[in-house]
TORDREN-914797 format. One record per residue: residue number from 1; y, x, z of N, C-alpha, C, O in turn. Coordinates in steps of 0.001 Angstrom, whole numbers, always signed. Atoms other than C-alpha are relative to their C-alpha. Layout:
BEGIN
NUM,Y,X,Z,Y,X,Z,Y,X,Z,Y,X,Z
...
***
This chain:
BEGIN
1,-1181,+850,+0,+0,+0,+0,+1242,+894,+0,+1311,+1932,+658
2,-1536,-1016,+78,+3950,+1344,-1016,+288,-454,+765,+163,-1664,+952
3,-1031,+541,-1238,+5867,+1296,+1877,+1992,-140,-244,+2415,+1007,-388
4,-1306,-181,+493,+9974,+615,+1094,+356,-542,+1203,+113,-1553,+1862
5,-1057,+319,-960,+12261,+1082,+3360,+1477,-243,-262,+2055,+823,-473
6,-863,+123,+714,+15695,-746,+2311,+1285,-109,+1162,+1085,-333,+2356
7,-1298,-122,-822,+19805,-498,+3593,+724,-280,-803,+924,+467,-1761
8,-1266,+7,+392,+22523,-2170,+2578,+1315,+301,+743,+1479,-32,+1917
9,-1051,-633,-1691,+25733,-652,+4351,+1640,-293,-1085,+1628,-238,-2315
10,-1184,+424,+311,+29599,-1616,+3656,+668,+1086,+881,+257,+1411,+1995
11,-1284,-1092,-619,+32578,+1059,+4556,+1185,-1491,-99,+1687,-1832,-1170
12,-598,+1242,+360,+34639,-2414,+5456,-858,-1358,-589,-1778,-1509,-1394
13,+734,+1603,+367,+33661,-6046,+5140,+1158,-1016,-697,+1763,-1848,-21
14,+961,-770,+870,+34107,-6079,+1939,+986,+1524,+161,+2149,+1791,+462
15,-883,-1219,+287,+34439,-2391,+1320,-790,+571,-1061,-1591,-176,-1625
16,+1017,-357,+598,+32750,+21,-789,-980,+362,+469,-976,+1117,+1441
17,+1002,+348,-483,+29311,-551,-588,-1488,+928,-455,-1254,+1923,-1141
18,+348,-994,+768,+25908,+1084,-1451,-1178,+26,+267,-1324,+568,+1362
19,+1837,+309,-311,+21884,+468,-1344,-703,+1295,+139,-579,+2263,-612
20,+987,-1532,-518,+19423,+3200,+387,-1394,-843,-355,-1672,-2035,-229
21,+1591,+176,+75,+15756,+3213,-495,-746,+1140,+16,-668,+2274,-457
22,+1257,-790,-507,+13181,+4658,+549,-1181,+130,-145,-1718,-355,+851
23,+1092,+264,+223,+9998,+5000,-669,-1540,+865,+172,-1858,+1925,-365
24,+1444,-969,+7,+6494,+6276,+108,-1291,-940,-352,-1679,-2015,+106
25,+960,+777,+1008,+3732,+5466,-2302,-1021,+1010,+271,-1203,+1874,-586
26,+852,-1293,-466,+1008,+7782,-246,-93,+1038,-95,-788,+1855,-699
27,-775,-1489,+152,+2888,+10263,+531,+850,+720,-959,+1434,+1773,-702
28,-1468,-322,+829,+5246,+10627,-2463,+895,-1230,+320,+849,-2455,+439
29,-976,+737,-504,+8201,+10032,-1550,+1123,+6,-1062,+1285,+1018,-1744
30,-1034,+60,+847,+11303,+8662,-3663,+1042,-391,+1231,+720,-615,+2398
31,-1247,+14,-470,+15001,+8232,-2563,+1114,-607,-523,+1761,+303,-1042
32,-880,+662,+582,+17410,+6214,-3774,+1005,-295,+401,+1064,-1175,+1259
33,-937,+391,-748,+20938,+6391,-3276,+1181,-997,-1104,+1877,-518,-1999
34,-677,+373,+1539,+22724,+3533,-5498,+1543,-888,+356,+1742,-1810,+1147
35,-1097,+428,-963,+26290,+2917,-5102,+537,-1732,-1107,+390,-2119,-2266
36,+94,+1580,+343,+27447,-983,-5115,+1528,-225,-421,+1808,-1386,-719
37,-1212,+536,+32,+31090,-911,-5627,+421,-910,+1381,-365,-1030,+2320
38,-324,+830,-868,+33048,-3210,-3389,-519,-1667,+372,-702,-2613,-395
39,+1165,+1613,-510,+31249,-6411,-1295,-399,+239,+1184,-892,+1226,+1731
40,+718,+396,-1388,+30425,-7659,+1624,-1257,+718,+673,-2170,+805,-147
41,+1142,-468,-1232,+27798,-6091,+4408,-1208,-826,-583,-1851,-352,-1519
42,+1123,+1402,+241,+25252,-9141,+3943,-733,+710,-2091,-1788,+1085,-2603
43,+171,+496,+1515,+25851,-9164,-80,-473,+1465,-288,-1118,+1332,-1328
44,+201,-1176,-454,+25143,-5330,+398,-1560,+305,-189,-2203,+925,-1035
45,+1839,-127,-102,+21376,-5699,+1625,-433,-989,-1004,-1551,-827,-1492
46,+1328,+702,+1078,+20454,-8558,-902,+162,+810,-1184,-781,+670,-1963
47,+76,-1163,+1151,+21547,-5679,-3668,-1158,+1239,+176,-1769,+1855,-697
48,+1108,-1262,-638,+19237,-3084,-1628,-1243,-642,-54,-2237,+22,-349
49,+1546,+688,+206,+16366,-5542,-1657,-149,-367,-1369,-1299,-418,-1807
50,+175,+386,+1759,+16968,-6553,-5517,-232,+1591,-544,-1370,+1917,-883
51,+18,-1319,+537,+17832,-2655,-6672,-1805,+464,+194,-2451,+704,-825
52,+775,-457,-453,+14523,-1645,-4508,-1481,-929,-519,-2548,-322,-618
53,+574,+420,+429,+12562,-4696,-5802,-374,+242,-2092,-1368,+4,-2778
54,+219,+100,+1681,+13586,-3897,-9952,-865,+1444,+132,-1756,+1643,-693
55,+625,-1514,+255,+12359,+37,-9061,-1436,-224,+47,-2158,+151,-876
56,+1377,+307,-327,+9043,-1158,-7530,-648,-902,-1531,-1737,-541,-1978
57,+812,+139,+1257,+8374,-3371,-11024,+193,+749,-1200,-575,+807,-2161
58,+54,-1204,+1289,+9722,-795,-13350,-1396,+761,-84,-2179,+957,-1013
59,+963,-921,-12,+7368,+1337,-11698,-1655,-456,+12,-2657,+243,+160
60,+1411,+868,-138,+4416,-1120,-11717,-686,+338,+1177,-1848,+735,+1257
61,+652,-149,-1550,+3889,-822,-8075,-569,-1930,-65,+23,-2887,-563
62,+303,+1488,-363,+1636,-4176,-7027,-118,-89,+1495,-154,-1218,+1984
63,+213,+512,-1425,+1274,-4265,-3722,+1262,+972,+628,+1565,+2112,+277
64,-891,-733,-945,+3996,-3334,-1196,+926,-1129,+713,+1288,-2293,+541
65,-439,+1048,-1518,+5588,-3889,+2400,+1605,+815,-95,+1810,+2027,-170
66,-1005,-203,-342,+9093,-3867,+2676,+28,-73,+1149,-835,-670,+1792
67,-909,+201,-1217,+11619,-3200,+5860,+741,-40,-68,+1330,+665,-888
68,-1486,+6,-259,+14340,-3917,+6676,+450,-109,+1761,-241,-297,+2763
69,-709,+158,-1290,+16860,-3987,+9545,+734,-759,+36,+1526,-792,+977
70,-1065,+640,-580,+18717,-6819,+8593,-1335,-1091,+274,-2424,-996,-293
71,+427,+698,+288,+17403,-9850,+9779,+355,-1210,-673,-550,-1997,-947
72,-494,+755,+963,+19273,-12046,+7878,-1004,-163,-1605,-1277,-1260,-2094
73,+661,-218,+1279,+17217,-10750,+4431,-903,-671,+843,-906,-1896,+731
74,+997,+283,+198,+14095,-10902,+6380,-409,-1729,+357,-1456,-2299,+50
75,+551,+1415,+69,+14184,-14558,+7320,+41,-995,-1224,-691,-1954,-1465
76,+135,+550,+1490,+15690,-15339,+3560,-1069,-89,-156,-1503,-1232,-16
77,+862,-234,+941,+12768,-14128,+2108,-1293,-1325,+653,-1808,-2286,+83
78,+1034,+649,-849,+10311,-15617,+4858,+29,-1403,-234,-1074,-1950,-216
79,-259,+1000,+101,+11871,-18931,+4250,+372,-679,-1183,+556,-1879,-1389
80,-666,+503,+1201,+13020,-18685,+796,+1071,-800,-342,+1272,-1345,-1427
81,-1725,+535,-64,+16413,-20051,+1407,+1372,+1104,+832,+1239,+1736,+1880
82,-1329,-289,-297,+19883,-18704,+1987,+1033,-754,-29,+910,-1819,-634
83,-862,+1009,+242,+23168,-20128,+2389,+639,+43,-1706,+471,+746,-2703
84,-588,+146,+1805,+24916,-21005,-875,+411,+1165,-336,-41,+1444,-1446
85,-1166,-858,+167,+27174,-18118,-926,-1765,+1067,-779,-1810,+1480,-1938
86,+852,-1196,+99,+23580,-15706,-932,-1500,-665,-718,-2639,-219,-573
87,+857,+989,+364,+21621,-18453,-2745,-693,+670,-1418,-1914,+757,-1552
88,+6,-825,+1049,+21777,-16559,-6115,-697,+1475,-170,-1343,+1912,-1122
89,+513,-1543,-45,+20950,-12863,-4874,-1591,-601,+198,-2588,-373,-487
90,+1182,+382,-406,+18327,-14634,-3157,-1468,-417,-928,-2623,-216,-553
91,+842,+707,+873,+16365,-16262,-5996,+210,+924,-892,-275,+450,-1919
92,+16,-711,+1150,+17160,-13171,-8379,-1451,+1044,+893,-2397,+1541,+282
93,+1123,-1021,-575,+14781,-11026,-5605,-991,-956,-10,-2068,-483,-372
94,+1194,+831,-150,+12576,-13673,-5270,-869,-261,-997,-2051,-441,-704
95,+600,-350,+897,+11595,-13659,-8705,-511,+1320,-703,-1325,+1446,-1618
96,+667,-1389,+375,+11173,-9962,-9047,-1345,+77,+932,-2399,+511,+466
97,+1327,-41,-688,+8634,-10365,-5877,-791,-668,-539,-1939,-288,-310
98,+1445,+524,+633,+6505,-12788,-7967,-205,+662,-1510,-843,+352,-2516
99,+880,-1211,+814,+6023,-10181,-10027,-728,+1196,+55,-987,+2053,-790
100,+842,-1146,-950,+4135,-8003,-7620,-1485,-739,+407,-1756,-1930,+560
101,+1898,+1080,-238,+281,-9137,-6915,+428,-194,+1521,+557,-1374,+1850
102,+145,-5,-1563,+842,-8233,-2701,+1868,+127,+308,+2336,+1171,-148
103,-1283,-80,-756,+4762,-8723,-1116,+14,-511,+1262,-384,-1609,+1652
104,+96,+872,-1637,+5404,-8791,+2661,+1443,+888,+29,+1594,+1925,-618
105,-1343,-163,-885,+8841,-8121,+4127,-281,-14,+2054,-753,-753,+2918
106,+577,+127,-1995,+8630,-6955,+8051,+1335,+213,+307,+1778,+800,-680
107,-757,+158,-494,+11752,-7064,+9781,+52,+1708,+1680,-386,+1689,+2830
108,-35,-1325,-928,+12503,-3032,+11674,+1015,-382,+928,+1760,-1340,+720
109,-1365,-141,-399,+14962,-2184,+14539,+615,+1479,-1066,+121,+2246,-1893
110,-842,-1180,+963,+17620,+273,+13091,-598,+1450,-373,-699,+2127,-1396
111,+89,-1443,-151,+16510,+3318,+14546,-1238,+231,-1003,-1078,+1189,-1758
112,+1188,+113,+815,+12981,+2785,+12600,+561,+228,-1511,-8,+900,-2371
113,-450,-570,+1536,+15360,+2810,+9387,+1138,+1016,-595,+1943,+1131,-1519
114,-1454,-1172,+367,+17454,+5663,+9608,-9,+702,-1161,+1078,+1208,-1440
115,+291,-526,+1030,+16116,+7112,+6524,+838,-1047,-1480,+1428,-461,-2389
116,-415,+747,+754,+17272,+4112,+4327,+1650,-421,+665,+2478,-1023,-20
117,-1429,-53,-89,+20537,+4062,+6111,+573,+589,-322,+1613,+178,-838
118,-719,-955,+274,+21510,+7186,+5606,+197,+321,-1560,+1108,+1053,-1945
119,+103,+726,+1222,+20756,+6227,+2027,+1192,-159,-662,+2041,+328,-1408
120,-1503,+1085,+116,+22945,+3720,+2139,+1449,+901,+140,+2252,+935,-791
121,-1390,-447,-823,+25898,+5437,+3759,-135,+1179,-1025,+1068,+1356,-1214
122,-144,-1385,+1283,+25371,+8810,+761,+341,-842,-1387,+894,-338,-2365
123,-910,+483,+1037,+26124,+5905,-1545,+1185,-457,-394,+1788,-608,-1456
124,-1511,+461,-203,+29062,+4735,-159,+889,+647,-703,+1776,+198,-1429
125,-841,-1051,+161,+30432,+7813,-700,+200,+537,-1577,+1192,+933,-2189
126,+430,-164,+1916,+29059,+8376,-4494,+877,-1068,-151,+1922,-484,+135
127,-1094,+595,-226,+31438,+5291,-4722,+1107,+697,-408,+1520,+725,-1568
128,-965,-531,-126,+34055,+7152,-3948,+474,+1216,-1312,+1507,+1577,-1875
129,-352,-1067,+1123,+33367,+9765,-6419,+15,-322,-1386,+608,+150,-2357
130,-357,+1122,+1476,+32980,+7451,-9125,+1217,-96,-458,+1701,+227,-1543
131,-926,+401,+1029,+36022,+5994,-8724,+992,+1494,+12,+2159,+1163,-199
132,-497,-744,-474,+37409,+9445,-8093,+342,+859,-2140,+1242,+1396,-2787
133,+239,-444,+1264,+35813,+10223,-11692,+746,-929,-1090,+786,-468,-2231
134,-374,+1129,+656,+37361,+7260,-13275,+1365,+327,+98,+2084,+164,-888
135,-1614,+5,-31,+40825,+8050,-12020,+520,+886,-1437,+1276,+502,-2330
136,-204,-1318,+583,+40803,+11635,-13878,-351,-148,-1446,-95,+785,-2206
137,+397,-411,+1431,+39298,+10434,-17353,+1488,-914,-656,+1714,-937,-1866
***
């Protein structure tokens, strides 16, 4: 079973934003630091669970356990509803998971995902250099 460990993290609510992943597929490990532009905390992790869900079917992974630390995602998923506002992210991941044979979502404390935070928080910053790159062309 792939194990993914996912982080969405906001510099500001909204600020610039930026999805961590984490992945170990028995013992190889991938890393993913992908920056989100500006958005909300919340709107943040359902990009880190979509980004982390399109890598897993690119890569034709079938079985795998997500974590997370928010619980907000993990009761979405569990329940298959969100409020309106997250109704959309919600049902765009939800159809990438029924394209996996095995999906479970477990719900971590933080400290368990420091690896996918710190992720998160190296994309923030890529962000930054983006638009840093954007100013200068």
């Amino acid at each position: 079973m792939i194990e993914v460990y996912i982080d969405g993290a906001s510099a500001g609510n909204p600020g610039p934003s930026g999805a961590g992943i984490f992945i170990n597929n028995n013992g190889v490990v991938e890393r993913h630091s992908i920056p989100l532009g500006n958005m909300e905390n919340h709107e943040a992790e359902y990009h880190a669970l979509i980004k982390a869900l399109e890598i897993c079917v690119s890569s034709h992974y079938q079985v795998v356990s997500f974590r997370t630390d928010s619980q907000a995602i993990n009761q979405a998923i569990e329940k298959r509803f969100a409020k309106k506002k997250y109704a959309p992210l919600l049902d765009q991941a939800l159809k990438l998971s029924d394209q996996l044979e095995l999906f479970f979502v477990k719900w971590i404390p933080n400290l368990e995902n420091k690896r996918a935070d710190e992720l998160a928080r190296r994309a923030i910053r890529l962000n930054k250099v983006e638009e840093n790159n954007e100013k200068d062309s």
